[in-house]
C-alpha positions in Angstrom: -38.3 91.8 14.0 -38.0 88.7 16.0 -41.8 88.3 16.5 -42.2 88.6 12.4 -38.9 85.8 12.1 -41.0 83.4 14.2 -44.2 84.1 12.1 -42.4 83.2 9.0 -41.1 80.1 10.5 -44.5 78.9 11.6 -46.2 79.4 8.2 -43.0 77.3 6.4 -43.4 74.8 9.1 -47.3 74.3 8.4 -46.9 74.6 4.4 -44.0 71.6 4.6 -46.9 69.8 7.3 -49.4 70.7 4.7 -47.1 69.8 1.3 -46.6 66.5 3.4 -50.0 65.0 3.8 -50.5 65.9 0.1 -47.6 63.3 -1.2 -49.8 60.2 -2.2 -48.5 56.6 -0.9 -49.8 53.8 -2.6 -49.5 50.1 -1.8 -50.9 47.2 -4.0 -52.8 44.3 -1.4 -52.1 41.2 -3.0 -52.5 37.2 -1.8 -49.3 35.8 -2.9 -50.8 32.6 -2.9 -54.4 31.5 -4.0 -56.3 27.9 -5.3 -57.2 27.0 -8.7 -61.2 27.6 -8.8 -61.1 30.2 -6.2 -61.3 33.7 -5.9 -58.7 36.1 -4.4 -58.5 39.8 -4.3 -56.0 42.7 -5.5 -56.6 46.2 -3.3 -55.1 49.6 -3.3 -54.8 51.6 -0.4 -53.4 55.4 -0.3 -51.3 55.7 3.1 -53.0 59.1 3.9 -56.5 58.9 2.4 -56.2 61.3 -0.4 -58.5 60.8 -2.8 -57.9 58.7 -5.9 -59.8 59.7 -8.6 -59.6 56.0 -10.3 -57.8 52.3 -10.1 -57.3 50.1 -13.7 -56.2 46.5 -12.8 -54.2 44.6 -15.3 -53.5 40.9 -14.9 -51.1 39.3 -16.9 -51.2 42.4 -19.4 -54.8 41.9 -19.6 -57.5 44.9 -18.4 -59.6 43.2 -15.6 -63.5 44.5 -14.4 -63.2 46.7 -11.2 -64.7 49.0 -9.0 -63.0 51.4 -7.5 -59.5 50.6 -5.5 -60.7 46.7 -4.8 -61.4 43.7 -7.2 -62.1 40.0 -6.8 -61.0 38.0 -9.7 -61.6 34.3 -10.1 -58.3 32.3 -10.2 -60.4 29.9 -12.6 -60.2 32.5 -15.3 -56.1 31.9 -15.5 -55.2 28.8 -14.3 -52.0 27.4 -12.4 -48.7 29.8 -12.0 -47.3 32.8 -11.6 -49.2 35.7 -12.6 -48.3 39.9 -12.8 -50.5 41.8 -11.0 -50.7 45.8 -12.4 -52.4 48.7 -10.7 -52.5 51.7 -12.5 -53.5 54.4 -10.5 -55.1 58.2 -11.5 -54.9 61.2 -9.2 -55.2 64.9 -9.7 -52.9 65.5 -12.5 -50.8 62.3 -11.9 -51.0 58.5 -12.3 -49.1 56.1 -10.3 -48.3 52.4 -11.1 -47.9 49.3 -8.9 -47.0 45.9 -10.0 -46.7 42.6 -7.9 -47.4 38.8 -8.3 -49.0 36.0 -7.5 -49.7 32.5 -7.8 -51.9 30.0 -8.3 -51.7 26.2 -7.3 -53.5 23.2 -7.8 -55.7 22.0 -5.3 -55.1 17.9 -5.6 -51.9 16.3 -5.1 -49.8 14.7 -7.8 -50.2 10.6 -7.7 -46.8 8.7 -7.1 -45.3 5.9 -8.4 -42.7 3.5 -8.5 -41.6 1.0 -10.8 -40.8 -2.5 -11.7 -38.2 -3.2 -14.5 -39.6 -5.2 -17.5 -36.6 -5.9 -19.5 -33.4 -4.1 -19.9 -31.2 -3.5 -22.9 -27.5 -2.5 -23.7 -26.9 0.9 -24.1 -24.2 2.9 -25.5 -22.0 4.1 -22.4 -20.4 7.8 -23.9 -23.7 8.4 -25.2 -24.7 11.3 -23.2 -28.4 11.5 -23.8 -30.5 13.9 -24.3 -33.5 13.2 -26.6 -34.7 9.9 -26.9 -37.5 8.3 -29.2 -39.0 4.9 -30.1 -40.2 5.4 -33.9 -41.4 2.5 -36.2 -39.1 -0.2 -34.2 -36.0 1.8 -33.6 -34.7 3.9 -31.0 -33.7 7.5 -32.2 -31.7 9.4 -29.9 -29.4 12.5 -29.6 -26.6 13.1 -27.4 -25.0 16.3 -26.0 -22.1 18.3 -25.2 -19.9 20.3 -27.7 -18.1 18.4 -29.6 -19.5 15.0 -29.0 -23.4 15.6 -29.8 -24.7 13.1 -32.1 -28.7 12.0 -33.6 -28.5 8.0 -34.1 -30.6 5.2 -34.9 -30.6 2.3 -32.5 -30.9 -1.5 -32.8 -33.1 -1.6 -29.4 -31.9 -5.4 -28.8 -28.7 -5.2 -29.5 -27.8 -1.0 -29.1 -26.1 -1.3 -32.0 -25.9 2.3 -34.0 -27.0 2.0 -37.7 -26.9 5.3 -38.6 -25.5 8.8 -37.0 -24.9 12.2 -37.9 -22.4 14.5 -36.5 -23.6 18.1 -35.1 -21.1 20.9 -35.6 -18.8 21.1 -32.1 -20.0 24.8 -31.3 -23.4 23.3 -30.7 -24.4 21.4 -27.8 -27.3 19.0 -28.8 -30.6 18.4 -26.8 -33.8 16.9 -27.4 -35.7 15.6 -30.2 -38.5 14.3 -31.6 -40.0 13.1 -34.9 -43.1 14.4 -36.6 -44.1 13.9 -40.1 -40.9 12.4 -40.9 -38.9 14.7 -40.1 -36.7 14.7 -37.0 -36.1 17.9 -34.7 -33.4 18.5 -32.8 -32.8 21.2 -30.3 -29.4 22.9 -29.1 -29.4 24.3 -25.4 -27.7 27.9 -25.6 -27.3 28.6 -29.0 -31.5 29.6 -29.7 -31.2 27.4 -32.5 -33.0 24.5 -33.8 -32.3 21.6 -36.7 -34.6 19.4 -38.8 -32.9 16.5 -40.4 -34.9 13.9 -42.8 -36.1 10.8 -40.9 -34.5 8.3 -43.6 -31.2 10.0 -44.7 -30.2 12.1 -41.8 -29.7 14.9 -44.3 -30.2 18.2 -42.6 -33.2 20.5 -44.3 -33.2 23.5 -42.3 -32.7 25.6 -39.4 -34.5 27.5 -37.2 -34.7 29.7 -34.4 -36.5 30.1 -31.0 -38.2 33.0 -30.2 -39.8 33.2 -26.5 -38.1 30.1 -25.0 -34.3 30.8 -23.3 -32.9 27.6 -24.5 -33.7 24.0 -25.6 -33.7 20.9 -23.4 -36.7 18.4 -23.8 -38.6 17.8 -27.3 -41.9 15.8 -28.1 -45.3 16.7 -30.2 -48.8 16.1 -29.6 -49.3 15.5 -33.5 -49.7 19.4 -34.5 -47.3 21.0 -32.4 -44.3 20.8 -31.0 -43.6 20.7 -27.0 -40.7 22.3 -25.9 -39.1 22.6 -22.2 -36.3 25.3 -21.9 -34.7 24.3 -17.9 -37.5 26.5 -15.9 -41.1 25.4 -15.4 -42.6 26.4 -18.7 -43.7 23.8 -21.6 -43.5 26.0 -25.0 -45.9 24.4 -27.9 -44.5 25.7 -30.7 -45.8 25.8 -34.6 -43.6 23.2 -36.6 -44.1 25.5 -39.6 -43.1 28.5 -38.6 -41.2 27.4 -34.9 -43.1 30.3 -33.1 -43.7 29.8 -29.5 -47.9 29.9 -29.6 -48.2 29.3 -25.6 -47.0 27.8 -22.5 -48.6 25.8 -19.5 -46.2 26.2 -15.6 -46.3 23.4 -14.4 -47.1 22.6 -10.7 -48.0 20.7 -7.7 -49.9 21.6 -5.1 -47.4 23.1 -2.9 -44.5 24.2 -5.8 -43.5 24.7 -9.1 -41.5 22.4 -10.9 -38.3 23.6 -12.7 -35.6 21.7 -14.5 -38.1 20.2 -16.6 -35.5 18.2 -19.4 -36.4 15.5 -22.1 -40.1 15.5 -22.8 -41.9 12.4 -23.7 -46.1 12.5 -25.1 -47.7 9.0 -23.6 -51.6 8.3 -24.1 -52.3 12.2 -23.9 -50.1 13.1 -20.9 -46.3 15.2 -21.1 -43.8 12.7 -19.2 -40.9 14.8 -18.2 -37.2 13.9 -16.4 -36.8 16.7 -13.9 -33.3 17.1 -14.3 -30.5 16.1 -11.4 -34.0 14.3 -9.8 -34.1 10.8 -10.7 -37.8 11.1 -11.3 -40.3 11.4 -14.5 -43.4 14.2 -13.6 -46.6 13.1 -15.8 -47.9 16.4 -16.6 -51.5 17.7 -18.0 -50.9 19.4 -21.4 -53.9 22.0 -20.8 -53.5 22.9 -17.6 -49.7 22.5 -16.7 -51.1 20.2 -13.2 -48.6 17.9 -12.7 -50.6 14.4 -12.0 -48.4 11.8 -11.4 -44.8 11.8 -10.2 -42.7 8.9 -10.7 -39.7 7.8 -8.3 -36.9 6.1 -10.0 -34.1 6.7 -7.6 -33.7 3.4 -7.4 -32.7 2.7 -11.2 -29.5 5.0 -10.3 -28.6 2.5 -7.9 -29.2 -0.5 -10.2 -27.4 1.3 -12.5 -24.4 1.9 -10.0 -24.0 -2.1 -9.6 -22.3 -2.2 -12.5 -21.0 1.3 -13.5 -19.8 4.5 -11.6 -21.6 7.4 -12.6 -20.8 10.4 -12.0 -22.3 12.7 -9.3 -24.7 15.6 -11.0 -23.6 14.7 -14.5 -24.5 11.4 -15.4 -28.3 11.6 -14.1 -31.6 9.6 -15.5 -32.6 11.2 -18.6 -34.2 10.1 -21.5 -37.9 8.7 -21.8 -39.6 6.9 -25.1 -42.8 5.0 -25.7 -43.6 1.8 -27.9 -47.6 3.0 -28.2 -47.9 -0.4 -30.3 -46.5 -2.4 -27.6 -47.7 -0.4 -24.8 -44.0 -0.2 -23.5 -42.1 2.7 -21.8 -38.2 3.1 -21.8 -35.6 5.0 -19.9 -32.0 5.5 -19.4 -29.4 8.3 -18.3 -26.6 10.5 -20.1 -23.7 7.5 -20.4 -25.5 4.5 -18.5 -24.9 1.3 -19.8 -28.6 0.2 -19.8 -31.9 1.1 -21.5 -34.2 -0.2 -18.6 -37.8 -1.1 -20.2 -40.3 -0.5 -17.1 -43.7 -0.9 -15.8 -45.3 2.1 -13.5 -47.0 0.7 -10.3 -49.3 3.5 -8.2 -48.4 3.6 -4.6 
């Protein structure tokens, strides 16, 4: 009796051996990071070599070309960011899916530069800025925070406000821009947009976003809107129908660049304040590289000469352009100066 225990205890131990090497592993290979204009390679590998009877790789959604568990994609083909990686795996009577990331950097560094100051101008001190343009010899800007956000017209010389409008307390009012006579203004958590008329500040309609998470920085490249949200995308966005169309990431070579705030379109490049930073990054609209980063740290401490500001609240923000004048404007939320300056490559 014993004898036949111990055979049946052998043949449970070699089908659970046996059961064992038949449970399929899978890892997905990735590079986590990889160059702009270079290739890099996803690869699937089964723990115990049990045959896979095919691998589908799926990049950002999209089906790729591959043979068999390994493929070598051109980074080229997607540009800069953060990418999904998707293996979907077939096996007798099974599939099997593995996802992962990975991202892609520019290869050049961004240019830095530093500033000399032009001119400087009175500015309103509780105007907390957050969208600020220069539009047929006025300053238009909007201010924030519930309860006290504003859009005004501004006598540049004097900072003088000649006309303002009121935004209902529950919203908190971000950026804004002006395209086809018409002015756009954001809120931040509310998903909701405004478009007021440029002349009598009457507001037309609302509207909604759709892909972005909220609304900080607003400017337009002439057809579309450009919209940052606090992370490192830049939404373009239809100004007919206010649907997101696409985004760049924006990076240097080493990192990507979050807290993108007020957005500002000079000579074909997106200037944007990197909020609590006291610098502007010049980005490229088609490919999200940031070229150019400029340090202004030193503008906080003019600014400190002759008001206290206040630590992680009352930071540089704010950016417009006189493209007839060639001149290029900043200030902060409740500084006391708009500072007109000239960038100087280092």
């Amino acid at each position: 009796m014993r004898k036949y225990t111990n055979i049946i205890y052998l043949l449970i131990f070699i089908i659970l051996i046996s059961s064992c090497s038949e449970t399929y592993r899978f890892t997905l290979e990735t590079s986590k990071r990889a160059s702009l204009n270079s290739f890099t390679t996803f690869k699937i590998t089964e723990a115990n070599n049990l045959p896979i009877d095919s691998t589908h790789f799926f990049v950002n959604g999209e089906k790729i070309p591959s043979k068999g568990n390994i493929v070598k994609f051109n980074t080229k083909d997607l540009g800069i960011g953060k990418h999904t990686v998707v293996a979907l795996n077939f096996y007798p009577g099974k599939t099997n899916k593995k996802s992962s990331y990975f991202e892609i950097f520019p290869t050049e560094k961004a240019t830095i530069y530093g500033y000399e100051i032009v001119n400087t101008y009175p500015h309103d001190k509780t105007a907390y800025t957050q969208g600020l343009e220069f539009f047929n010899g006025y300053l238009y800007e909007t201010t924030g925070r519930r309860g006290q956000s504003t859009l005004r017209k501004v006598e540049l010389k004097t900072g003088r406000v000649l006309q303002k409008v009121d935004l209902a307390d529950k919203y908190f009012g971000e950026g804004m821009t002006i395209l086809n006579n018409k002015i756009y203004w954001l809120t931040w958590q509310n998903k909701k947009g405004f478009i007021f008329d440029l002349e009598t500040f009457k507001l037309e309609q609302e509207f909604n976003y759709y892909n972005s998470k909220e609304g900080w920085g607003l400017t337009h490249n002439n057809s579309e809107l450009i919209k940052s949200d606090g992370t490192n995308k830049i939404w373009f966005v239809n100004p007919n129908t206010h649907k997101e169309s696409r985004s760049i990431q924006v990076y240097t070579n080493d990192r990507a660049l979050d807290n993108l705030n007020e957005l500002e379109m000079i000579n074909g490049k997106i200037y944007a304040n990197k909020y609590l930073n006291s610098a502007i990054i010049i980005i490229n609209p088609k490919s999200g590289i940031a070229e150019g980063i400029v340090n202004l740290k030193g503008l906080k401490k003019e600014m400190e000469k002759t008001q206290k500001l206040e630590a992680e609240d009352e930071v540089l923000n704010g950016i417009a352009y006189d493209k007839v004048n060639d001149r290029l404007f900043v200030t902060g939320k409740n500084w006391g100066k708009i500072f007109e300056i000239k960038l100087i490559k280092k």
